[in-house]
PDB file of N, CA, C and O in Angstrom:
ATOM      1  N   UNK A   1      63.004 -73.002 -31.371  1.00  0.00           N
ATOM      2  CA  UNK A   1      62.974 -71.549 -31.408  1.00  0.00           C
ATOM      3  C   UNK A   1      62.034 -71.042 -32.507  1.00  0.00           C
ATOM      4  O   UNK A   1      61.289 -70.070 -32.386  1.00  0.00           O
ATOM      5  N   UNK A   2      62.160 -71.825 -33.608  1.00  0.00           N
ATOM      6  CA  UNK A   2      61.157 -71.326 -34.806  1.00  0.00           C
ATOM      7  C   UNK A   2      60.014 -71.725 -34.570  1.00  0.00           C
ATOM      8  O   UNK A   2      59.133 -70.904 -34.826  1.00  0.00           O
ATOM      9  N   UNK A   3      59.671 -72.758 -34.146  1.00  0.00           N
ATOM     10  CA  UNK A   3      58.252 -72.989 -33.564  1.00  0.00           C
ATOM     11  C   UNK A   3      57.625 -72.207 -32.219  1.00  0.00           C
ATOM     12  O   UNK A   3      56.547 -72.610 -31.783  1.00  0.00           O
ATOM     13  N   UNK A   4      58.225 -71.218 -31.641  1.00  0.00           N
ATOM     14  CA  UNK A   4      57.913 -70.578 -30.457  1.00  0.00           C
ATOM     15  C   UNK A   4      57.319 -69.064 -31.155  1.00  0.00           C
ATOM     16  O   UNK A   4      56.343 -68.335 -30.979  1.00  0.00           O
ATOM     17  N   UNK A   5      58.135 -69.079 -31.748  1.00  0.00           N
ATOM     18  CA  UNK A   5      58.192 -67.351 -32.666  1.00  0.00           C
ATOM     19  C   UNK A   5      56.718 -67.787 -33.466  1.00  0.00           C
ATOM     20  O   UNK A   5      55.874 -66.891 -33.503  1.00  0.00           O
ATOM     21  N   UNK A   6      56.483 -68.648 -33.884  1.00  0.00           N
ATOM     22  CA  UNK A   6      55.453 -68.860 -34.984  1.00  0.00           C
ATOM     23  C   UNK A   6      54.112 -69.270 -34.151  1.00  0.00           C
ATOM     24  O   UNK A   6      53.126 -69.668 -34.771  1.00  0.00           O
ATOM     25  N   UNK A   7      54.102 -69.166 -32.761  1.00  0.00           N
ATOM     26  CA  UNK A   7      53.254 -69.556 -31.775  1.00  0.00           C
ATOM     27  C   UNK A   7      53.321 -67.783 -31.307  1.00  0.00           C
ATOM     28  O   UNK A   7      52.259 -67.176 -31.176  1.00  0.00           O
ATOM     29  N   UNK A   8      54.227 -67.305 -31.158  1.00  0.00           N
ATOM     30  CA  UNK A   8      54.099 -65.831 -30.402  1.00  0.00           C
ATOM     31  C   UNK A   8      53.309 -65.046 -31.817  1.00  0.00           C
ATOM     32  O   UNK A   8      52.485 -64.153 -31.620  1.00  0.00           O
ATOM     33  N   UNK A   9      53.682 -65.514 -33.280  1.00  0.00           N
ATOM     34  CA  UNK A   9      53.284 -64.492 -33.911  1.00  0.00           C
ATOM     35  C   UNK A   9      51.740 -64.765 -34.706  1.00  0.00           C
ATOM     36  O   UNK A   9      51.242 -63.934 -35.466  1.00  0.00           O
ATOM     37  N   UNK A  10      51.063 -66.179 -34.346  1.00  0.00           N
ATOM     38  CA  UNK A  10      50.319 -65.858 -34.367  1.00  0.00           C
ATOM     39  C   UNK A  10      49.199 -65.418 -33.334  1.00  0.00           C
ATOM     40  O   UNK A  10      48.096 -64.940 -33.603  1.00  0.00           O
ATOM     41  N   UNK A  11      49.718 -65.680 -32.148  1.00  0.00           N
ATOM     42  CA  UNK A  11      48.625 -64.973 -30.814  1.00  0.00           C
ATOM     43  C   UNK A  11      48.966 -63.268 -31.527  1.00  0.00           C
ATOM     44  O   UNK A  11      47.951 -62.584 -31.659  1.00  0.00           O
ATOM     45  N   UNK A  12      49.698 -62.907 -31.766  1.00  0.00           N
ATOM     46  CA  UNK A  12      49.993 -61.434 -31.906  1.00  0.00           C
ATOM     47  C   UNK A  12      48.816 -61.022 -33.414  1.00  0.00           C
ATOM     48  O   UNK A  12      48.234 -59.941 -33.500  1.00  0.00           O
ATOM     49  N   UNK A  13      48.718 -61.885 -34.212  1.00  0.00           N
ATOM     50  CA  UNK A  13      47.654 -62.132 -35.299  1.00  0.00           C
ATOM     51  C   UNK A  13      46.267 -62.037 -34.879  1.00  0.00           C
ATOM     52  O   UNK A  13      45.415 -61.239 -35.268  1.00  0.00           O
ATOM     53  N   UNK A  14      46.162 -63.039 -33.965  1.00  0.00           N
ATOM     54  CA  UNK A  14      44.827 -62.887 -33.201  1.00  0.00           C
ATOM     55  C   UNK A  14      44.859 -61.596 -32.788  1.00  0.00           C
ATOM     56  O   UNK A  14      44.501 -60.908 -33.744  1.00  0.00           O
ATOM     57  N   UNK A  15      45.150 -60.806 -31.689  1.00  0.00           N
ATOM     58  CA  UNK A  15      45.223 -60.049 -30.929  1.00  0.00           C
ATOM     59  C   UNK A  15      44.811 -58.712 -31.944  1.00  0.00           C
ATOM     60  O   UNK A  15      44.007 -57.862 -31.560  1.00  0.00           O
ATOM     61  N   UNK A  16      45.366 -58.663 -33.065  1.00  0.00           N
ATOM     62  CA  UNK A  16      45.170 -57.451 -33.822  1.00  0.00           C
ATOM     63  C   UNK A  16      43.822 -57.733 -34.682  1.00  0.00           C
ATOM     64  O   UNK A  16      43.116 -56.782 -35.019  1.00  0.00           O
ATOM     65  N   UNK A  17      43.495 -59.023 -35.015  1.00  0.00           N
ATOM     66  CA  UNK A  17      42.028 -59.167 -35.753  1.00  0.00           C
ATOM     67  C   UNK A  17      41.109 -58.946 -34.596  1.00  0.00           C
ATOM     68  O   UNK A  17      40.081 -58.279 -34.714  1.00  0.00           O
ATOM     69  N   UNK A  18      41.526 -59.575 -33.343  1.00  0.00           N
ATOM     70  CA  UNK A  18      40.073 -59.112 -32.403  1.00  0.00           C
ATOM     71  C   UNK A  18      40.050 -57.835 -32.201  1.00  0.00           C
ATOM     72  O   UNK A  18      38.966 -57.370 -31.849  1.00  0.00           O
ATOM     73  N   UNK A  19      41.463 -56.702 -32.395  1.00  0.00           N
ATOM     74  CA  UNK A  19      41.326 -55.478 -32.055  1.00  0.00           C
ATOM     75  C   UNK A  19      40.320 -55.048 -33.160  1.00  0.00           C
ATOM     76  O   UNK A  19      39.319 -54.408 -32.836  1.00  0.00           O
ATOM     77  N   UNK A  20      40.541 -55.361 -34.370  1.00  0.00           N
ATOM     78  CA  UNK A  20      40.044 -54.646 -35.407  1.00  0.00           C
ATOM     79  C   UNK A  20      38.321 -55.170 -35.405  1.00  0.00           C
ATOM     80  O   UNK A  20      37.431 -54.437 -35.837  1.00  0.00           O
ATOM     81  N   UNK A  21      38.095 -56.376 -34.913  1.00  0.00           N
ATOM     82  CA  UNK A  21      36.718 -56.500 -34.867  1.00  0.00           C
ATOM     83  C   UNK A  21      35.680 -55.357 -33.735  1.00  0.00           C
ATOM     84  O   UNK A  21      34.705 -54.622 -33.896  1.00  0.00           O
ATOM     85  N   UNK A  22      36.444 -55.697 -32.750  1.00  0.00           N
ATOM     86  CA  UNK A  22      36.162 -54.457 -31.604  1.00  0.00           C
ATOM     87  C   UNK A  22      35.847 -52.965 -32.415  1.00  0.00           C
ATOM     88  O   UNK A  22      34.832 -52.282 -32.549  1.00  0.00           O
ATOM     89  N   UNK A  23      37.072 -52.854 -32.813  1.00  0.00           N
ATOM     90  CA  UNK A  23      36.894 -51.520 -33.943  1.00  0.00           C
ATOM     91  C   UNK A  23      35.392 -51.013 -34.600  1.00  0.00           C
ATOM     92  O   UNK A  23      34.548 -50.125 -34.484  1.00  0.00           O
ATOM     93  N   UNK A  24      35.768 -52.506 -35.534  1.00  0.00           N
ATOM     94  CA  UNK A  24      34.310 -52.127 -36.235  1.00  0.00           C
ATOM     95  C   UNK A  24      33.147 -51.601 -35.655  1.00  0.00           C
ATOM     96  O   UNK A  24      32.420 -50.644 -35.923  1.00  0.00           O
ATOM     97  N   UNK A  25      33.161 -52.791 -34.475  1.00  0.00           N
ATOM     98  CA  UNK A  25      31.965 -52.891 -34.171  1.00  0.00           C
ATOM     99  C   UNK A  25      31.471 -51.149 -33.088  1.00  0.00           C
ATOM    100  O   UNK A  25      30.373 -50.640 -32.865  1.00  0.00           O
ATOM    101  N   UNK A  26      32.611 -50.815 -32.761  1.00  0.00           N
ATOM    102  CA  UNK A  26      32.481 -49.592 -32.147  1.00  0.00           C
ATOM    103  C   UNK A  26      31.948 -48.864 -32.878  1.00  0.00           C
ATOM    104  O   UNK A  26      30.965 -48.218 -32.514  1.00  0.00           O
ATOM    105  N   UNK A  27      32.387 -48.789 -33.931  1.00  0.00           N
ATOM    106  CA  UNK A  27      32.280 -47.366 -35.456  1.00  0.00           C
ATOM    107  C   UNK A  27      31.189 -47.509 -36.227  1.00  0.00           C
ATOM    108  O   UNK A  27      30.793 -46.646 -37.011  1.00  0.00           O
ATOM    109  N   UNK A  28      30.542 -48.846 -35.995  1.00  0.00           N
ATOM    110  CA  UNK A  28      28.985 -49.357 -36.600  1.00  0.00           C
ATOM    111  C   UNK A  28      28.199 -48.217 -36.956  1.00  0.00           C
ATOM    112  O   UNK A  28      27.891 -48.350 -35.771  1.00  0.00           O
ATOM    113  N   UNK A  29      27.782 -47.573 -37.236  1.00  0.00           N
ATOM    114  CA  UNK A  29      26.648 -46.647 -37.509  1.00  0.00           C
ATOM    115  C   UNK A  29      25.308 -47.478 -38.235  1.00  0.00           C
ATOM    116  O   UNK A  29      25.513 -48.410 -39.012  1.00  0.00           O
ATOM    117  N   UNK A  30      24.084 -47.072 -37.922  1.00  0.00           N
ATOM    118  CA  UNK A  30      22.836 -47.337 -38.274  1.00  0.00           C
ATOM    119  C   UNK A  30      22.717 -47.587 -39.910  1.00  0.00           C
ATOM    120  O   UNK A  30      22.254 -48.540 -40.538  1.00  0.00           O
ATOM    121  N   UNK A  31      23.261 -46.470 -40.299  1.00  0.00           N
ATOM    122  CA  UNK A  31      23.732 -46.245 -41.779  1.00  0.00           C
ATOM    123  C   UNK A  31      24.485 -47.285 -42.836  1.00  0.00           C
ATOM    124  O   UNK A  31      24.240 -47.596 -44.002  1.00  0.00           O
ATOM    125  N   UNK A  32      25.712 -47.753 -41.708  1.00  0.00           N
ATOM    126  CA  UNK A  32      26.777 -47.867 -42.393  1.00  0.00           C
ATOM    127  C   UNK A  32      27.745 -46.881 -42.744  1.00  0.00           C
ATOM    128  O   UNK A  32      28.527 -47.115 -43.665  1.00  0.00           O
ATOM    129  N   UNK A  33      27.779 -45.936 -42.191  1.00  0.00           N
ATOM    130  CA  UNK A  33      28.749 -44.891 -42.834  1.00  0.00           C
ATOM    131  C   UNK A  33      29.160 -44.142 -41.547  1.00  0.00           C
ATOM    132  O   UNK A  33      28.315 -43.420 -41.018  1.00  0.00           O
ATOM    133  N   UNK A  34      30.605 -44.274 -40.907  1.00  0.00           N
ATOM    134  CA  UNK A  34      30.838 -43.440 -39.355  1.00  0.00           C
ATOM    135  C   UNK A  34      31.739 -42.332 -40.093  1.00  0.00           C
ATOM    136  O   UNK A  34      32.632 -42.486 -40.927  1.00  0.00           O
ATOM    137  N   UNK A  35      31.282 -41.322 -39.591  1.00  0.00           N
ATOM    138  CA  UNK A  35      32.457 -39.916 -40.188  1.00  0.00           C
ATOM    139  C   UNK A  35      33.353 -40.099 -39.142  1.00  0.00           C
ATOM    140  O   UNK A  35      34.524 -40.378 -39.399  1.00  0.00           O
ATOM    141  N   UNK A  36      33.042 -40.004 -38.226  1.00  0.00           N
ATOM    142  CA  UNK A  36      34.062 -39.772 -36.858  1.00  0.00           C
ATOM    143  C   UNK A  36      33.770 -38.567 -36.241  1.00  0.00           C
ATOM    144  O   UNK A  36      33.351 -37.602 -36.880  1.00  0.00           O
ATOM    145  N   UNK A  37      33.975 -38.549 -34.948  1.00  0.00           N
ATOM    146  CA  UNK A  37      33.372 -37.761 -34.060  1.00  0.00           C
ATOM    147  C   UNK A  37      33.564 -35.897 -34.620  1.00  0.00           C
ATOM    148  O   UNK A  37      32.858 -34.898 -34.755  1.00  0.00           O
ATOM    149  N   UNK A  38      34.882 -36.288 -34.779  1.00  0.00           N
ATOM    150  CA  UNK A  38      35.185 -34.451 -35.499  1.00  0.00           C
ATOM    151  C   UNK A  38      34.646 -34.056 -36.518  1.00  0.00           C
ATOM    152  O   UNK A  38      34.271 -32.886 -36.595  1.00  0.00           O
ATOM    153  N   UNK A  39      34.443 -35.143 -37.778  1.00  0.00           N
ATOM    154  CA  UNK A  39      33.794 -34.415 -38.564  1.00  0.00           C
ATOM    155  C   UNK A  39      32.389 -34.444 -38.709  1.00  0.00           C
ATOM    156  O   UNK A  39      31.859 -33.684 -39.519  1.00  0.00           O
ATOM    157  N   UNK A  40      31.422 -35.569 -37.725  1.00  0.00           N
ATOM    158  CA  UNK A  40      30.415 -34.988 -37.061  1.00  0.00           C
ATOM    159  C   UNK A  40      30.079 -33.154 -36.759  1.00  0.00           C
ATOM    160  O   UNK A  40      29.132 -32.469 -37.146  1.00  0.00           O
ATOM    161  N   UNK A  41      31.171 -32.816 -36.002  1.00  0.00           N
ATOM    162  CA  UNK A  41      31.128 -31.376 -34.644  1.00  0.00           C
ATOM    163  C   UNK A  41      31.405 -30.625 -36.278  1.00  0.00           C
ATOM    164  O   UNK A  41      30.508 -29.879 -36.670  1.00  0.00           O
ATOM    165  N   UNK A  42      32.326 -30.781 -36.967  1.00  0.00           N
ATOM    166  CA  UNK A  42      32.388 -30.048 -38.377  1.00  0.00           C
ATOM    167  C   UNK A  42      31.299 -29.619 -38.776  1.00  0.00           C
ATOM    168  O   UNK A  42      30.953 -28.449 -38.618  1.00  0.00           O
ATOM    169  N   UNK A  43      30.338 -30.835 -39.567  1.00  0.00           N
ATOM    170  CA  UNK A  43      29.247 -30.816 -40.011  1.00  0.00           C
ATOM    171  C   UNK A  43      28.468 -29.654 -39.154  1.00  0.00           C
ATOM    172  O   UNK A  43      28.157 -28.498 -39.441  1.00  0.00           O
ATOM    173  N   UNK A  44      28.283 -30.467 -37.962  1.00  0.00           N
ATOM    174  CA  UNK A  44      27.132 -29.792 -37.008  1.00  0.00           C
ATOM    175  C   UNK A  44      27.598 -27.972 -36.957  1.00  0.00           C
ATOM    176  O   UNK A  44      26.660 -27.175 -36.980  1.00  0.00           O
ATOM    177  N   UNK A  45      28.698 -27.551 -36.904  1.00  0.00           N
ATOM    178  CA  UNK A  45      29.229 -26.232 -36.971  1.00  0.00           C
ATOM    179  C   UNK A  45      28.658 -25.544 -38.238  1.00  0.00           C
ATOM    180  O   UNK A  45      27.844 -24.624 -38.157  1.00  0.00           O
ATOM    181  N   UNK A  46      29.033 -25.939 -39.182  1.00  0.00           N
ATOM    182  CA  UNK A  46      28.850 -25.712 -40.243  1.00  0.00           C
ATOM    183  C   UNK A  46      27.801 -24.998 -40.951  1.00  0.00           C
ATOM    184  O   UNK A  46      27.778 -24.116 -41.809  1.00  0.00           O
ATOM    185  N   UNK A  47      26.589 -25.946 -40.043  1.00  0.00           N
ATOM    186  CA  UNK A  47      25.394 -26.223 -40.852  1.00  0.00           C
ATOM    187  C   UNK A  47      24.471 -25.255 -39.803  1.00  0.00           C
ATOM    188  O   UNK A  47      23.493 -24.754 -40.358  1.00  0.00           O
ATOM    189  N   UNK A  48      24.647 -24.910 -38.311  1.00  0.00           N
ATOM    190  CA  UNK A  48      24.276 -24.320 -37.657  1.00  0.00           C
ATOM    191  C   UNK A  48      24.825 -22.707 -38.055  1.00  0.00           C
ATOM    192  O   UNK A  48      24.143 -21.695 -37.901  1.00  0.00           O
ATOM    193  N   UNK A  49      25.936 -22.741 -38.489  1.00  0.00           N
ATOM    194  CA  UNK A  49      25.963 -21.002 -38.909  1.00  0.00           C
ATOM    195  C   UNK A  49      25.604 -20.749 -40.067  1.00  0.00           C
ATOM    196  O   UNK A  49      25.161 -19.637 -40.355  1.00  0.00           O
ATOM    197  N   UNK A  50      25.744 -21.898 -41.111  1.00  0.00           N
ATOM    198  CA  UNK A  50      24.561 -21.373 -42.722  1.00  0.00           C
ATOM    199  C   UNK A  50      23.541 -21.004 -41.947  1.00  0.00           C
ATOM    200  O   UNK A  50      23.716 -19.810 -41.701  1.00  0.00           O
ATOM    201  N   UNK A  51      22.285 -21.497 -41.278  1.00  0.00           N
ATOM    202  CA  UNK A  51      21.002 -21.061 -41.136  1.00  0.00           C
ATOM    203  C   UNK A  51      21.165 -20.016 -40.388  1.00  0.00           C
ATOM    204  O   UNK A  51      20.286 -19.174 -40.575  1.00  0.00           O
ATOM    205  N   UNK A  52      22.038 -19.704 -39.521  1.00  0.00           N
ATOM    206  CA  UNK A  52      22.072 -18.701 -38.895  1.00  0.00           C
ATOM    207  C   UNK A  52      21.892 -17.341 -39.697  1.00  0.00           C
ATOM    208  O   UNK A  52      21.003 -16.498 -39.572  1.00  0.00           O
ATOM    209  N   UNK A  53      23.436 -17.370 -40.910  1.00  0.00           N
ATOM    210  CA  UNK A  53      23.368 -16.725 -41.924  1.00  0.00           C
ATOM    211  C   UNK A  53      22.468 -16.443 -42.851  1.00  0.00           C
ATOM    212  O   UNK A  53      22.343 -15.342 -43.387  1.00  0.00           O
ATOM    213  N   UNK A  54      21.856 -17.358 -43.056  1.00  0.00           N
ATOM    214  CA  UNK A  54      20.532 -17.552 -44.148  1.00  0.00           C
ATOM    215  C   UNK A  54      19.641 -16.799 -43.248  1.00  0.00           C
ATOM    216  O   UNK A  54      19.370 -15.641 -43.564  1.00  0.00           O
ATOM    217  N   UNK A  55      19.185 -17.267 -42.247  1.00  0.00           N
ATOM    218  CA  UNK A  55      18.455 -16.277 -41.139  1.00  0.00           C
ATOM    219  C   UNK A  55      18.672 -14.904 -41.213  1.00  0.00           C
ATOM    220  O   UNK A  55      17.800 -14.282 -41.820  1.00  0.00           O
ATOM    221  N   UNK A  56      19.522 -14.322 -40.796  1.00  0.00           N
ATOM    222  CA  UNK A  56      19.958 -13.052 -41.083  1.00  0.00           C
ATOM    223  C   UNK A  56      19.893 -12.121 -42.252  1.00  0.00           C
ATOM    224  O   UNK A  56      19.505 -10.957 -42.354  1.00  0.00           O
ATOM    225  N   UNK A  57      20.349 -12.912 -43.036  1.00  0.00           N
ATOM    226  CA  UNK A  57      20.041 -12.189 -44.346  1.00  0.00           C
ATOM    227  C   UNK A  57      18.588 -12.256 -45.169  1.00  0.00           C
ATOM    228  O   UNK A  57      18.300 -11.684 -46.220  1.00  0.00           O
ATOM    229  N   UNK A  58      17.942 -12.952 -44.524  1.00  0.00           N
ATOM    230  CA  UNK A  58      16.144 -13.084 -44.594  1.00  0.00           C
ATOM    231  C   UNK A  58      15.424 -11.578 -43.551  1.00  0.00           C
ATOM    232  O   UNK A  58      14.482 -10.834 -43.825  1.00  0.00           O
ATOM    233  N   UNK A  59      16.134 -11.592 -42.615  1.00  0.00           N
ATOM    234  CA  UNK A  59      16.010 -10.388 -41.548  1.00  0.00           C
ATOM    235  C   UNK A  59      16.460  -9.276 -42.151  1.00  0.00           C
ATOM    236  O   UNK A  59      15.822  -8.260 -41.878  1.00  0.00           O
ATOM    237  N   UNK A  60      17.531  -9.139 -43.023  1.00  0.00           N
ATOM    238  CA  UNK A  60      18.122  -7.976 -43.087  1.00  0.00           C
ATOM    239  C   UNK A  60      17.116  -7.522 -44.508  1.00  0.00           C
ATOM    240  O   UNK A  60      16.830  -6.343 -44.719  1.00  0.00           O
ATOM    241  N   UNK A  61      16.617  -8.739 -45.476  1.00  0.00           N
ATOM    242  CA  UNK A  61      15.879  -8.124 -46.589  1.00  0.00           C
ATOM    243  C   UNK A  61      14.997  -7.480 -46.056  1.00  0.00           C
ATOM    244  O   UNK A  61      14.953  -6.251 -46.105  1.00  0.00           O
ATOM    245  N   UNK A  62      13.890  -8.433 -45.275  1.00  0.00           N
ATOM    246  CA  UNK A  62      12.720  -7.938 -45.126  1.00  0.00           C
ATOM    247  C   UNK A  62      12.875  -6.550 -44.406  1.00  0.00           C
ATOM    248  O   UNK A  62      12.288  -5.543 -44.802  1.00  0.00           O
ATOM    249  N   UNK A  63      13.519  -6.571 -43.569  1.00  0.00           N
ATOM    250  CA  UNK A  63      13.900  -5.027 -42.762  1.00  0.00           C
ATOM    251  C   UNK A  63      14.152  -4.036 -43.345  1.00  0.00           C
ATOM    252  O   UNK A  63      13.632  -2.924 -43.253  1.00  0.00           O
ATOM    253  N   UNK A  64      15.189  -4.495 -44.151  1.00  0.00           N
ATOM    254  CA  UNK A  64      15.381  -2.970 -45.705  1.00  0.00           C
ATOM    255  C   UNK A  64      13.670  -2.728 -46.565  1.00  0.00           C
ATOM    256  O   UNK A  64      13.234  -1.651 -46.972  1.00  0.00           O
ATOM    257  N   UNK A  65      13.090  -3.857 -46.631  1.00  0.00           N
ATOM    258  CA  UNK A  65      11.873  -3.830 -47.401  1.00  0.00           C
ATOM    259  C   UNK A  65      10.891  -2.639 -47.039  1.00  0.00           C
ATOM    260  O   UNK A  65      10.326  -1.841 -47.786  1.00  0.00           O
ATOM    261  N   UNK A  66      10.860  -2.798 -45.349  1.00  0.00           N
ATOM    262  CA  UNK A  66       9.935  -2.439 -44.461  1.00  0.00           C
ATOM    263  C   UNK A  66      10.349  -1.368 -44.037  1.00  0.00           C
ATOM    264  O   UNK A  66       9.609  -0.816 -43.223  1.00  0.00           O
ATOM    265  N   UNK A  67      11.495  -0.748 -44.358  1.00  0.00           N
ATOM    266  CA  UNK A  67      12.074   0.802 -44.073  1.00  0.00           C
ATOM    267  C   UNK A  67      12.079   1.727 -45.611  1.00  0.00           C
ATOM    268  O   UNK A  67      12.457   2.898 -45.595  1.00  0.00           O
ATOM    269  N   UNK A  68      11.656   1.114 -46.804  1.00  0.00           N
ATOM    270  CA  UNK A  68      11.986   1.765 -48.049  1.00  0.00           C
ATOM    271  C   UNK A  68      10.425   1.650 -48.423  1.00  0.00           C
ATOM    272  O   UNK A  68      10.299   2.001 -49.597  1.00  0.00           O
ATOM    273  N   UNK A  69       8.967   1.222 -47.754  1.00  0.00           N
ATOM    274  CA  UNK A  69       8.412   1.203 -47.836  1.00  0.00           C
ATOM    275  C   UNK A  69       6.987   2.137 -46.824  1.00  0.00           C
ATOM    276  O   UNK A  69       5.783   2.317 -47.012  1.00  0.00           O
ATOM    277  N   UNK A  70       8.058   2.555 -45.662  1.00  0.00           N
ATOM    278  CA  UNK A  70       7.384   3.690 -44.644  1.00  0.00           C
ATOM    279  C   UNK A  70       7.406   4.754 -45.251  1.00  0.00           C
ATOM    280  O   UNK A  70       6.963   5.774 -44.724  1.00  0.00           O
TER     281      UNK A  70
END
């Protein structure tokens, strides 16, 4: 019986190191460094409404500029 359990628990050993190799190898990035998909879409959110903002408020100077100057 103790030798069966110690045969079930290490296939169950295996089973979780090949999961975790799989893992890795999924999450690999070019880099070395995976954020994960959400905080990817974070980033990308983020960084698309600063310039947006920054945009705008580049629009809104020059526009005040160009009306205090007619």
């Amino acid at each position: 019986m103790t030798a069966q359990m110690q045969i079930h628990i290490r296939e169950v050993n295996s089973m979780f190191a090949d999961e975790r190799k799989k893992v890795r190898e999924r999450y690999k990035e070019y880099d070395g460094c995976y954020l994960g998909y959400y905080a990817q879409w974070f980033f990308w959110f983020f960084f698309v409404l600063g310039l947006v903002i920054f945009g705008l408020a580049i629009f809104l100077i020059l526009d005040s500029h160009y009306h205090w100057t007619k």
